[in-house]
MDAnalysis code that builds the backbone (N, CA, C; Angstrom):
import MDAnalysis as mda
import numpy as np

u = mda.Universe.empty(486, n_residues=162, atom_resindex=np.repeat(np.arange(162), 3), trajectory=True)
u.add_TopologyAttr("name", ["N", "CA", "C"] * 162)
u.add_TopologyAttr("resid", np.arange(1, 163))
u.add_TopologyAttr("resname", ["UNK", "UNK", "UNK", "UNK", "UNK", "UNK", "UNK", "UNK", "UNK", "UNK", "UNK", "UNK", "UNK", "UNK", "UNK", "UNK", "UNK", "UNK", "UNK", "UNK", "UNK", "UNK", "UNK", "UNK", "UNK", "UNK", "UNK", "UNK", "UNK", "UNK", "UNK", "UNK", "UNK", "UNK", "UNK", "UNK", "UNK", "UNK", "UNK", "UNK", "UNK", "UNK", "UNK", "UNK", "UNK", "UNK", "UNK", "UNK", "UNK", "UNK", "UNK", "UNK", "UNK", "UNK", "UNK", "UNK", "UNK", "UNK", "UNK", "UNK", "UNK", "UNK", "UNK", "UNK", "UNK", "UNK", "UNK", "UNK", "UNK", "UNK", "UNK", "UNK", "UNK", "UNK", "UNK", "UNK", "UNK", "UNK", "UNK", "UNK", "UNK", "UNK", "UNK", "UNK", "UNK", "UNK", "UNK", "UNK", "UNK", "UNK", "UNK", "UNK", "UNK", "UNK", "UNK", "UNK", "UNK", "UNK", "UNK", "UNK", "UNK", "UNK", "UNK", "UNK", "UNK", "UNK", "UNK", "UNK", "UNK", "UNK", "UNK", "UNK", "UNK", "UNK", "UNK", "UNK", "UNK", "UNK", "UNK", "UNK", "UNK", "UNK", "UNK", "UNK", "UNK", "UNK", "UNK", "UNK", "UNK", "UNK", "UNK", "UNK", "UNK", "UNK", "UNK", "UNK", "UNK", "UNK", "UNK", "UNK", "UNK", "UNK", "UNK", "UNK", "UNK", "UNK", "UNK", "UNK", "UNK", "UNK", "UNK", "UNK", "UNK", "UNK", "UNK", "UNK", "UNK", "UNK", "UNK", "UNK", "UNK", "UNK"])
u.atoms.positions = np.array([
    [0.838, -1.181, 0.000],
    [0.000, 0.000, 0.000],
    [0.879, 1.240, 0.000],
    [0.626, 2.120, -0.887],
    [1.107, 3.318, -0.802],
    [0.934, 4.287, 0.668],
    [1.348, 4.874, 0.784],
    [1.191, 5.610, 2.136],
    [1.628, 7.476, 1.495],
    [0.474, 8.790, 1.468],
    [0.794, 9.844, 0.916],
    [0.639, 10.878, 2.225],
    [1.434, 11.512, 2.483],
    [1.557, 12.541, 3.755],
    [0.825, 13.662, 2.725],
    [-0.351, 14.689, 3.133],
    [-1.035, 15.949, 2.294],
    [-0.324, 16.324, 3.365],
    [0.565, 17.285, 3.246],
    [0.928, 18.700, 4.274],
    [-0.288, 19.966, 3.471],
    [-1.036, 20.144, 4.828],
    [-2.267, 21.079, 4.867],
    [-1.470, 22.605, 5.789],
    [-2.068, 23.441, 5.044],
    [-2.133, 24.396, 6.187],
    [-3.304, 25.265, 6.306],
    [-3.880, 25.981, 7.207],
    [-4.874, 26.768, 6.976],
    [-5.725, 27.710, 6.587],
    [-4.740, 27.674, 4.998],
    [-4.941, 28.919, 3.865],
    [-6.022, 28.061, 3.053],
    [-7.309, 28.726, 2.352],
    [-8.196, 28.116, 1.458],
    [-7.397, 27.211, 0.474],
    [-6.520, 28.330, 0.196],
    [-5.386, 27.584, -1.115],
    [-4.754, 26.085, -0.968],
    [-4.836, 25.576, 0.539],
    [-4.258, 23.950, 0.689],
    [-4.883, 23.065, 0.558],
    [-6.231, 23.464, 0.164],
    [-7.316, 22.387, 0.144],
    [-7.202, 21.927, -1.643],
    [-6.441, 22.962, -2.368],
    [-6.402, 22.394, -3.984],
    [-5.926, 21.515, -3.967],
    [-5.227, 20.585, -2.991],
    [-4.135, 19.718, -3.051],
    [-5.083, 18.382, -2.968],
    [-6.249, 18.546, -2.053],
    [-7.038, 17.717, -2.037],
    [-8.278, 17.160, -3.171],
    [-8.543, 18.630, -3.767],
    [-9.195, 17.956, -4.865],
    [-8.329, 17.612, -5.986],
    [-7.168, 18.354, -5.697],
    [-6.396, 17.270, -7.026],
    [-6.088, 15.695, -6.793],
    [-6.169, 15.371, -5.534],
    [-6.036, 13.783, -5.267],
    [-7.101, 13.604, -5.628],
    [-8.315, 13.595, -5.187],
    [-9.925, 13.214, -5.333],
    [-9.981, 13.216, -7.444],
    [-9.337, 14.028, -8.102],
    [-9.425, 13.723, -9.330],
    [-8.544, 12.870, -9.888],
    [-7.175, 12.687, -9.231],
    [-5.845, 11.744, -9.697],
    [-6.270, 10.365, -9.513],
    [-6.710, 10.092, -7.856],
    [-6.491, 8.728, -7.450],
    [-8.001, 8.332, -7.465],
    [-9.191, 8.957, -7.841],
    [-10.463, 8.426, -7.414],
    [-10.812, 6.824, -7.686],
    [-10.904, 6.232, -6.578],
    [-11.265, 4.659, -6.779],
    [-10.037, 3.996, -6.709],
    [-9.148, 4.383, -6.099],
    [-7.609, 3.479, -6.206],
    [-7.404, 3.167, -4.785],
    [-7.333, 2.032, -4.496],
    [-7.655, 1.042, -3.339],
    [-6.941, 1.217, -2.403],
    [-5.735, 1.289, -3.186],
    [-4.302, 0.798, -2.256],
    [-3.749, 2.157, -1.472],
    [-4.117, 2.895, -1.308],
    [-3.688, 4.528, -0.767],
    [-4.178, 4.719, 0.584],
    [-3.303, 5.046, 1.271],
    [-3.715, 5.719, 2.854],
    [-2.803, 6.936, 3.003],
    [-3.847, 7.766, 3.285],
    [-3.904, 9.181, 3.398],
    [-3.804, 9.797, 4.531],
    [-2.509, 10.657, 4.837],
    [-1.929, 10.963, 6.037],
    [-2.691, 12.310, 6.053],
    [-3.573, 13.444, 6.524],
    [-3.738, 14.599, 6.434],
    [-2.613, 15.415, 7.281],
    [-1.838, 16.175, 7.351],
    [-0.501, 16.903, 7.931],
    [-0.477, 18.128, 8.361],
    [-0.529, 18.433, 9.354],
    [-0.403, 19.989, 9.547],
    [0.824, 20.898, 10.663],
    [1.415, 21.589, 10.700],
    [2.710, 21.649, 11.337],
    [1.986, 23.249, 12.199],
    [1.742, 22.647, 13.459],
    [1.144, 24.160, 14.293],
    [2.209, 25.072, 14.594],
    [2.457, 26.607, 15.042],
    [3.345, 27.361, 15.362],
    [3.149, 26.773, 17.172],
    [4.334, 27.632, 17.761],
    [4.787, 27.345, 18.746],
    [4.429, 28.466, 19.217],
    [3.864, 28.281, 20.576],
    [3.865, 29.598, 21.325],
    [3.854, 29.369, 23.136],
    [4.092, 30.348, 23.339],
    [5.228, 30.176, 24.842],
    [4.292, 29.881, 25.777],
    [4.247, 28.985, 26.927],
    [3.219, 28.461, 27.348],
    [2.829, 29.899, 28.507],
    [4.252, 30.942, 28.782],
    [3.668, 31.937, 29.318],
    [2.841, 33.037, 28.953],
    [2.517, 33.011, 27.818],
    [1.125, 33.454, 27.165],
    [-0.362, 33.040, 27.059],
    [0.096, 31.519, 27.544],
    [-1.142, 30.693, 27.458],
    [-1.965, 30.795, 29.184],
    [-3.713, 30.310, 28.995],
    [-3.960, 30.530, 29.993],
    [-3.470, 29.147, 30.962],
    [-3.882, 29.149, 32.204],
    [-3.111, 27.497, 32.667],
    [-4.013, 26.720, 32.423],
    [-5.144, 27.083, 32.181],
    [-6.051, 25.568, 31.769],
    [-5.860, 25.273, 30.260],
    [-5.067, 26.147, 29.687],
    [-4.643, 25.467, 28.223],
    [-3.286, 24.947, 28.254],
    [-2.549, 25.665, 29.125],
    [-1.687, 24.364, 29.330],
    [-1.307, 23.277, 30.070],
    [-2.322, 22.664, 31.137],
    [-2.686, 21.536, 31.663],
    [-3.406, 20.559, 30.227],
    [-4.267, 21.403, 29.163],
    [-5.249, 20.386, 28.331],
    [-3.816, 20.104, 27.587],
    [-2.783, 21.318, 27.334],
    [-1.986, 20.686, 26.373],
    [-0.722, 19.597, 26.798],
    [-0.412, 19.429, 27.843],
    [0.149, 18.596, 28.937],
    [-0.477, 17.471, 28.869],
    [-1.777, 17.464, 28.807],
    [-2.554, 15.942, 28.908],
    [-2.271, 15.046, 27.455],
    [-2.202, 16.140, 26.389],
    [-1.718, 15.655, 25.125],
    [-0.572, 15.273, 25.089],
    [0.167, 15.755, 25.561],
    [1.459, 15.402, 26.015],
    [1.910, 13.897, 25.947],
    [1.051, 13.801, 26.918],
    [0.957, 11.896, 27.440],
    [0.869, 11.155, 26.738],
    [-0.459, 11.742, 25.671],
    [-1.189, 10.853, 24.895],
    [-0.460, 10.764, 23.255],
    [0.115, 11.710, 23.144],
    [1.520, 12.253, 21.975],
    [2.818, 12.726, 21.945],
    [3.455, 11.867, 22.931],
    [4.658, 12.373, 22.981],
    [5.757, 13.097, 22.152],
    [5.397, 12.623, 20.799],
    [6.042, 13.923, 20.103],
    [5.444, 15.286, 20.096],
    [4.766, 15.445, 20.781],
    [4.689, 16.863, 21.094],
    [5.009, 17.313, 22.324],
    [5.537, 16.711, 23.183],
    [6.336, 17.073, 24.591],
    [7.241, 18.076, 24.124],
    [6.929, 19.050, 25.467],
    [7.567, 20.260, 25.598],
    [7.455, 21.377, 24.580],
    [5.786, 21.065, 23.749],
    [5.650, 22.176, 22.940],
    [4.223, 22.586, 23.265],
    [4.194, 24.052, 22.904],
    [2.680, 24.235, 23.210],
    [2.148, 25.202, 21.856],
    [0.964, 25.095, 21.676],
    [0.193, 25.973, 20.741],
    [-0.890, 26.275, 20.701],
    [-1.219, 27.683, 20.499],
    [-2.631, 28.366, 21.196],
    [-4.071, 27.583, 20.352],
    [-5.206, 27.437, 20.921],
    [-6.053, 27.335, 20.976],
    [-6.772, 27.343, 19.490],
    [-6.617, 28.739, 19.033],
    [-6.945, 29.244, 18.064],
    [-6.440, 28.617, 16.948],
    [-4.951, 28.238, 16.856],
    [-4.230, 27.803, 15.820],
    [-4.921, 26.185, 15.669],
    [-5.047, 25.596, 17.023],
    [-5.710, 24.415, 16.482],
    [-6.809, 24.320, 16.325],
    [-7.746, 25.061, 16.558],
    [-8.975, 25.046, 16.008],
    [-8.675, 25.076, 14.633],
    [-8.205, 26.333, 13.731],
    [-7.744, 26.435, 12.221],
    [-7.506, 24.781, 11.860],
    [-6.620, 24.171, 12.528],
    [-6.070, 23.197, 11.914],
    [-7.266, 21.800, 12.151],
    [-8.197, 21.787, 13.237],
    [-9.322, 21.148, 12.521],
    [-9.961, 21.471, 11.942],
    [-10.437, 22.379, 11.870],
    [-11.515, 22.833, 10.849],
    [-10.701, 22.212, 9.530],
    [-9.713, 22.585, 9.080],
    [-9.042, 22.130, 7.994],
    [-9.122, 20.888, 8.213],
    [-8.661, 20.225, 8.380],
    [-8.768, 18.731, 8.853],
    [-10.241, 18.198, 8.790],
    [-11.064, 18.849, 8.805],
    [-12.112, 18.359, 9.019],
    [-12.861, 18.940, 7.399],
    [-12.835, 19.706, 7.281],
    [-12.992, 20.173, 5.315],
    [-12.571, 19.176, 4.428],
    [-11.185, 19.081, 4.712],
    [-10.243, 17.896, 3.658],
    [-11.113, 16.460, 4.067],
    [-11.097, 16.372, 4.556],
    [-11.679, 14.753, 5.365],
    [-13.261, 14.619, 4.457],
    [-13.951, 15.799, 4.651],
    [-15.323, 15.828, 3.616],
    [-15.305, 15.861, 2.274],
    [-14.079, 16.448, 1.916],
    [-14.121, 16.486, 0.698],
    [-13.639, 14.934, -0.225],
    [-12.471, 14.262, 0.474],
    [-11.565, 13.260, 0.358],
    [-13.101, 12.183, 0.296],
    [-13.884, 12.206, 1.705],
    [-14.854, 11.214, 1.469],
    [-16.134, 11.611, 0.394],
    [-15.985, 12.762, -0.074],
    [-17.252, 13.213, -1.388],
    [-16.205, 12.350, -2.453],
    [-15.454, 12.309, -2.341],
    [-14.353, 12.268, -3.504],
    [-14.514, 10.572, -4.151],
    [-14.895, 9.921, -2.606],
    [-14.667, 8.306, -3.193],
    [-13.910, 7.797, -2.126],
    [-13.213, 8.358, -1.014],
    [-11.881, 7.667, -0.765],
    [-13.199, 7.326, 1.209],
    [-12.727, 5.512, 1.212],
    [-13.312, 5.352, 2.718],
    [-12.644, 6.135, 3.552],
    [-13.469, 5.764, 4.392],
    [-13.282, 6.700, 5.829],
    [-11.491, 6.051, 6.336],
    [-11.028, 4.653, 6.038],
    [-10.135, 3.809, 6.775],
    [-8.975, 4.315, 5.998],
    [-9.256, 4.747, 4.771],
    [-8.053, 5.115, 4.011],
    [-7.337, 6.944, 4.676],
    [-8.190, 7.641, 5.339],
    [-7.628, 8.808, 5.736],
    [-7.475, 8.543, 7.179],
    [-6.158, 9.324, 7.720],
    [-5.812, 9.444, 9.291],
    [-5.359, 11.299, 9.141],
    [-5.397, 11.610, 9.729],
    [-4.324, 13.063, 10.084],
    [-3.625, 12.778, 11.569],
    [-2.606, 13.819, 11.432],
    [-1.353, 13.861, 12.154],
    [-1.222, 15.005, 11.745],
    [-0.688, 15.521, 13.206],
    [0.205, 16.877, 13.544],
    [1.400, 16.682, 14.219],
    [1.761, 17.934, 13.806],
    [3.329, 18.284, 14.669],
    [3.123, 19.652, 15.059],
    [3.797, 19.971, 15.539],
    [4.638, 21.623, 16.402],
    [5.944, 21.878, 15.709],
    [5.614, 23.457, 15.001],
    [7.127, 23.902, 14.329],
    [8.107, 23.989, 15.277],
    [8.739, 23.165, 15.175],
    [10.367, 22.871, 15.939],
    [11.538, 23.079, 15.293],
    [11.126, 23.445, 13.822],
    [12.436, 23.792, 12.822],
    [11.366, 24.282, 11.785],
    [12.280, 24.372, 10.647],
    [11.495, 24.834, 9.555],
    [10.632, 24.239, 8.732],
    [9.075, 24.656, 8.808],
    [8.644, 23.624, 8.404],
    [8.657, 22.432, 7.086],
    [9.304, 23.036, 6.397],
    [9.338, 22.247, 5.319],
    [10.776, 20.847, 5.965],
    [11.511, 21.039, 6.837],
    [11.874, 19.612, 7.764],
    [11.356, 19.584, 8.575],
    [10.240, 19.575, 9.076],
    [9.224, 19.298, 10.188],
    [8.014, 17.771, 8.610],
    [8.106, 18.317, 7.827],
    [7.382, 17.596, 6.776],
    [8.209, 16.412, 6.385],
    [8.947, 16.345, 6.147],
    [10.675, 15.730, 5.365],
    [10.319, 15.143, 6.600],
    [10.676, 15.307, 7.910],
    [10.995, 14.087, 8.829],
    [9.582, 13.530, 8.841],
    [8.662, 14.120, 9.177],
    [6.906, 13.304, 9.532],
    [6.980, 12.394, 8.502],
    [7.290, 12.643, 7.178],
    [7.085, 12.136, 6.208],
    [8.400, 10.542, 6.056],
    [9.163, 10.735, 6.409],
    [9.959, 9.764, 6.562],
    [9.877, 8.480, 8.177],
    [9.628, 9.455, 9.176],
    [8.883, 8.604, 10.014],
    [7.839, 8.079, 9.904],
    [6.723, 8.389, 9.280],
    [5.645, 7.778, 8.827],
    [5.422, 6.911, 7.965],
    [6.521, 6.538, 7.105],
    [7.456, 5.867, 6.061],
    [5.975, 5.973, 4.623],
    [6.182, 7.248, 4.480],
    [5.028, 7.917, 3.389],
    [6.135, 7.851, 2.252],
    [5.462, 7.487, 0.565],
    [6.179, 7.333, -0.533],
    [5.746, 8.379, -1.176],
    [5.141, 9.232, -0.823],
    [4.761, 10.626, -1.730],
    [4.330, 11.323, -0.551],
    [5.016, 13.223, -0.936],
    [4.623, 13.911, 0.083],
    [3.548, 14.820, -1.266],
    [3.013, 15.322, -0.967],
    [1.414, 16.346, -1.263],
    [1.620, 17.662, -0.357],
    [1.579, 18.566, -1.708],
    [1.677, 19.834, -1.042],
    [1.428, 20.786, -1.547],
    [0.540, 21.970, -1.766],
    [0.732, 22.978, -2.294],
    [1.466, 24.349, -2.129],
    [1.347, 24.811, -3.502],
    [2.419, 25.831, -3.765],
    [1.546, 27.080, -3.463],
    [2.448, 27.866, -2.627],
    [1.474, 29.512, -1.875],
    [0.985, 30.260, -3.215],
    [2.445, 30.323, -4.037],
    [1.982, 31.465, -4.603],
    [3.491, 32.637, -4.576],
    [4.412, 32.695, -3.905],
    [4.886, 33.368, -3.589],
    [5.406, 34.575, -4.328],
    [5.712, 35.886, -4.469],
    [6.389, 36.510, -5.709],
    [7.645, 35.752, -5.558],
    [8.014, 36.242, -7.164],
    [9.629, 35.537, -6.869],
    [10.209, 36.136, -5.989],
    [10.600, 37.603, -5.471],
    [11.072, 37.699, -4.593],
    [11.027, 37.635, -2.924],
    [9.375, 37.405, -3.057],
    [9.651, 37.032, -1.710],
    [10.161, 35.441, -1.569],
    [10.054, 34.578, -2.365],
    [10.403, 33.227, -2.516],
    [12.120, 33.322, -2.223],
    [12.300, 34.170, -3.053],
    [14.033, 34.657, -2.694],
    [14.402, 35.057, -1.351],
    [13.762, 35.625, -0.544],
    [14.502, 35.929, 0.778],
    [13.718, 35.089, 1.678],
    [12.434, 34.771, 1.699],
    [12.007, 33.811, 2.411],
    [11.845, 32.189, 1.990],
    [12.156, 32.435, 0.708],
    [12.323, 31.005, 0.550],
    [11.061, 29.954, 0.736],
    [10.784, 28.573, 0.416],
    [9.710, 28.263, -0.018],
    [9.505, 26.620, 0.234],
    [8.415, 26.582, 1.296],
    [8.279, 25.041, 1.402],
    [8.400, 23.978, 0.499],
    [7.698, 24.202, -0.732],
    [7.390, 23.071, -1.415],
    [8.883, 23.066, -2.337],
    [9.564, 24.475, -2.708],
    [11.047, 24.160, -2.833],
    [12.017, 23.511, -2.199],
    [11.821, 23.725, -0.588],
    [12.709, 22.831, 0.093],
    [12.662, 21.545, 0.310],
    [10.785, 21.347, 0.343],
    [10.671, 19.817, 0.492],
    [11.463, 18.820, -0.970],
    [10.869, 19.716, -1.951],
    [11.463, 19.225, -3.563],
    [12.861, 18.667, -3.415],
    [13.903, 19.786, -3.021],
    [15.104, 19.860, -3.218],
    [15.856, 18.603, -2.202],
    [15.102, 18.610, -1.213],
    [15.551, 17.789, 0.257],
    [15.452, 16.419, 0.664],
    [13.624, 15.768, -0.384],
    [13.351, 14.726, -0.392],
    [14.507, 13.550, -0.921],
    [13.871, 13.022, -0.254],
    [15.078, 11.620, -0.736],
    [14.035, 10.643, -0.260],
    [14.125, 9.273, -1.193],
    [13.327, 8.059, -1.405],
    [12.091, 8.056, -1.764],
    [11.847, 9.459, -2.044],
    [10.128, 9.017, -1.701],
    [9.502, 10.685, -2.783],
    [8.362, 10.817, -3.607],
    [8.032, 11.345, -4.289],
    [7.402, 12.634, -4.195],
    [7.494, 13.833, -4.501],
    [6.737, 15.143, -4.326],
    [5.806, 15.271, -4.939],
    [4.657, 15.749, -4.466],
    [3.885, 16.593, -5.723],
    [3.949, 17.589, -5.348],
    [3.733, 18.558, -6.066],
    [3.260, 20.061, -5.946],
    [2.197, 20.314, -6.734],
    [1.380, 20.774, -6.009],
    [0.016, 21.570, -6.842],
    [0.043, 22.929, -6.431],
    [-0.144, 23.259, -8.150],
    [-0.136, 24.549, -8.034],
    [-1.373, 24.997, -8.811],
    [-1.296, 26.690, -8.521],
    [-2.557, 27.243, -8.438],
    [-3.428, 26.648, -9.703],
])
C-alpha cells in the first residue's frame, strides 16, 4: 500500500491539493492518506493554565509533542481544515479507513518538520501545495514546497499549483 503525507495548512489555497487527489487517485484502493499539519509554537507563558494543563494531557497521549505548546486558536484552524479535507476526500470516493491526520509543532522549519513526519511515517509521496509566492519574496524567504522538492530523498513530491 502506498502511504501519501497531504501537508495542509490553513490557507483556502491547501485544500487544492485535495481535490487534485480526489481527481488523480479516485477509486484506487491501495492509498492511505496521512492529512498533515505543522502548528506554530507559542510560549506556554502566554497561554492561559487551563490550556496548558489540556496541552500537557496531550502530552501523554503524543509524545512527540512534549515540551511544545500551541494556542487554541491555531488548532482550532487546523481542525476545521482537517475536518474540510476529510469531507471532501470522502465526497471524492476515498473510505473513511483510508484517511488518518497527524500533527506536529514547528520545531524547525517547516518544510523539515514535513521531510521528517514524512519519513517517520514511512510515506512514498509527500502532497503539497504551492502559496503562490512573488519571486522575490520566494528569494529571501524562501519556499516550502522548494525545500521539500530539493531535500526529499526516497520518496516522491507533488506540488500543486494554483
Amino acid at each position: 500500500m502506498e502511504h501519501f503525507i497531504v501537508a495542509l495548512d490553513d490557507t483556502p489555497g491547501s485544500l487544492k491539493s485535495i481535490h487534485y487527489l480526489n481527481r488523480t487517485l479516485k477509486g484506487v484502493k491501495h492509498v492511505q492518506l496521512t492529512l498533515f499539519h505543522v502548528l506554530d509554537t507559542a510560549s506556554p507563558n502566554l497561554l492561559k493554565k487551563e490550556e496548558v494543563r489540556r496541552i500537557e494531557r496531550i502530552h501523554e497521549e503524543q509524545p512527540h509533542l512534549s515540551g511544545y505548546f500551541w494556542t487554541a486558536e491555531n488548532e482550532q484552524r487546523m481542525l476545521d481544515t482537517f475536518h474540510q479535507a476529510r469531507l471532501l476526500l470522502l465526497e471524492g470516493g476515498f473510505p473513511e479507513e483510508q484517511i488518518r491526520t497527524h500533527y506536529s509543532v514547528q520545531f524547525a522549519e517547516v518544510a523539515q518538520v514535513i521531510l521528517n513526519e514524512a519519513k517517520a511515517l514511512q510515506c512514498s509521496t509527500i502532497v503539497l501545495g504551492r502559496r503562490g509566492l512573488g519571486r522575490v519574496k520566494e528569494f529571501f524567504l524562501g519556499s516550502v514546497s522548494n525545500t521539500v522538492t530539493k531535500f526529499a530523498r526516497n520518496m516522491t513530491v507533488w506540488v500543486v499549483d494554483d
